[in-house]
Structures are given as C-alpha cells and as structure tokens.
C-alpha positions in Angstrom: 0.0 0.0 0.0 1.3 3.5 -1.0 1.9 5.4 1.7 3.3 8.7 0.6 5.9 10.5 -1.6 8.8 11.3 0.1 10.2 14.8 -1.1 14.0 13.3 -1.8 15.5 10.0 -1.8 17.7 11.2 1.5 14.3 12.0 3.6 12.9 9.0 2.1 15.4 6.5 3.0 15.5 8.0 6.5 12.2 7.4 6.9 12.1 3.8 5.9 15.0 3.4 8.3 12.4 5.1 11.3 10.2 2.8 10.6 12.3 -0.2 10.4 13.3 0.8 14.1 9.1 0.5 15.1 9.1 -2.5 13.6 7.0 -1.3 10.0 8.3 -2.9 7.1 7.8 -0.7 4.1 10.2 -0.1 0.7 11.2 3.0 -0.8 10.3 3.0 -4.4 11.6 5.3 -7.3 14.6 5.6 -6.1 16.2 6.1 -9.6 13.6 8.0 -11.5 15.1 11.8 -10.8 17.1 11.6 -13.6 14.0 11.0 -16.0 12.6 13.9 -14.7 11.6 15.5 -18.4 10.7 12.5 -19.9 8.6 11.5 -17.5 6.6 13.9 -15.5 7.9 15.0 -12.0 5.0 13.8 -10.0 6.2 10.2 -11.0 9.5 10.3 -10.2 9.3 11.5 -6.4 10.4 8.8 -4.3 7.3 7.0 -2.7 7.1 5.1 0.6 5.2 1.9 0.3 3.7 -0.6 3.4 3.7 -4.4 3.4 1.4 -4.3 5.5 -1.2 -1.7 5.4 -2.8 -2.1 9.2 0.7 0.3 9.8 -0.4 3.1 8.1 -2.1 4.6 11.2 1.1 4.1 13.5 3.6 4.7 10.4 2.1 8.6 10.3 2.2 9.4 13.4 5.7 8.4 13.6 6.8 10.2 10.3 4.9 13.4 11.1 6.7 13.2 14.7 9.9 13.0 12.7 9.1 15.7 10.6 8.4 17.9 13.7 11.6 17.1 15.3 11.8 17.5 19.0 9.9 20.3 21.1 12.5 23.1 21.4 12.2 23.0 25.4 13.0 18.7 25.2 15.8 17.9 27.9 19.3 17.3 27.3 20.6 13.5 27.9 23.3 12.1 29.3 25.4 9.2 27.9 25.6 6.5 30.1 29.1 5.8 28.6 31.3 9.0 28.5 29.2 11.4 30.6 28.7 13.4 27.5 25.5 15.8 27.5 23.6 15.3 24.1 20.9 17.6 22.8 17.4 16.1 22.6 17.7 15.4 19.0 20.5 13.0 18.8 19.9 9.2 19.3 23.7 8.2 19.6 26.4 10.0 21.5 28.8 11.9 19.2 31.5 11.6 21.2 31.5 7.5 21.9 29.3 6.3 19.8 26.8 4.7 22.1 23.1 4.9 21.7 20.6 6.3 23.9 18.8 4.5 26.3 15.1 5.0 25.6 14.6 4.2 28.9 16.5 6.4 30.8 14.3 9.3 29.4 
C-alpha cells in the first residue's frame, strides 16, 4: 500500500529506516527516476514510501509526522551513560563515543 511521496530519496530512506526501528516494514520505491525527470513527468519520479502491510499506516504517520516535527525546542538534554557526555534532545547516539541512547533512561 502506498503510503506517501517522500520529497527526496535522502528524507525517504531516512524514513524507511524510522520505521524499520518500530518495527513497520515498508520499501522505498523510485529511487532512480530523478534523472528521467523530463521525460517522465515530475509527479512520477518523487520517491514513494510503500507498506507491506497496510494495518501500519495509522502508527507509520504518526511516527513520520513526529519526525518531521523534530523535538519540542524546550526537550531535555541526555546524558550518555558511557562517556558522561550531555547530548541535545535530537541525537539518538552520543557523538562523542558512539553509544546509543537509552530510551529508557528518558
């Protein structure tokens, strides 16, 4: 089931990858077709998120249009429970070390 265009490959593979993590399995089509923008018309090419399994598509836009908000400006730093480091809201692995946030440390 066709989910929704994605407005460049980059957004569009990150949010295949953001669902991947919830557990929705979906494929990015059109991956390719940019370059035949011209010869075939530009509404066709944009790349296009598609759900095996379309009982996701309730959960799989709320997460997206989360994404596409991004954090609320007053979110809390975190802490790395590795290096100490203190990471902006946004950031699901610790720059410094490399380790990944513990979602339930939040």
């Amino acid at each position: 089931m066709k989910l929704m265009r994605a407005p460049n490959v980059v957004i569009g593979q990150h949010w295949v990858n953001l669902l991947a993590a919830a557990g929705i399995a979906c494929e990015l089509h059109n991956r390719y077709l940019s370059g035949a923008i011209g010869e075939i018309p530009a509404d066709q090419c944009a790349p296009e998120l598609w759900l095996v399994d379309e009982r996701d598509e309730a959960l799989a836009r709320r997460l997206i249009d989360a994404a596409r908000s991004g954090p609320a400006t007053d979110a809390p730093k975190w802490r790395c429970a590795q290096c100490g480091e203190m990471l902006e809201a946004q950031f699901t692995v610790c720059w410094n070390c490399g380790t990944a946030r513990d979602p339930l440390s939040d």
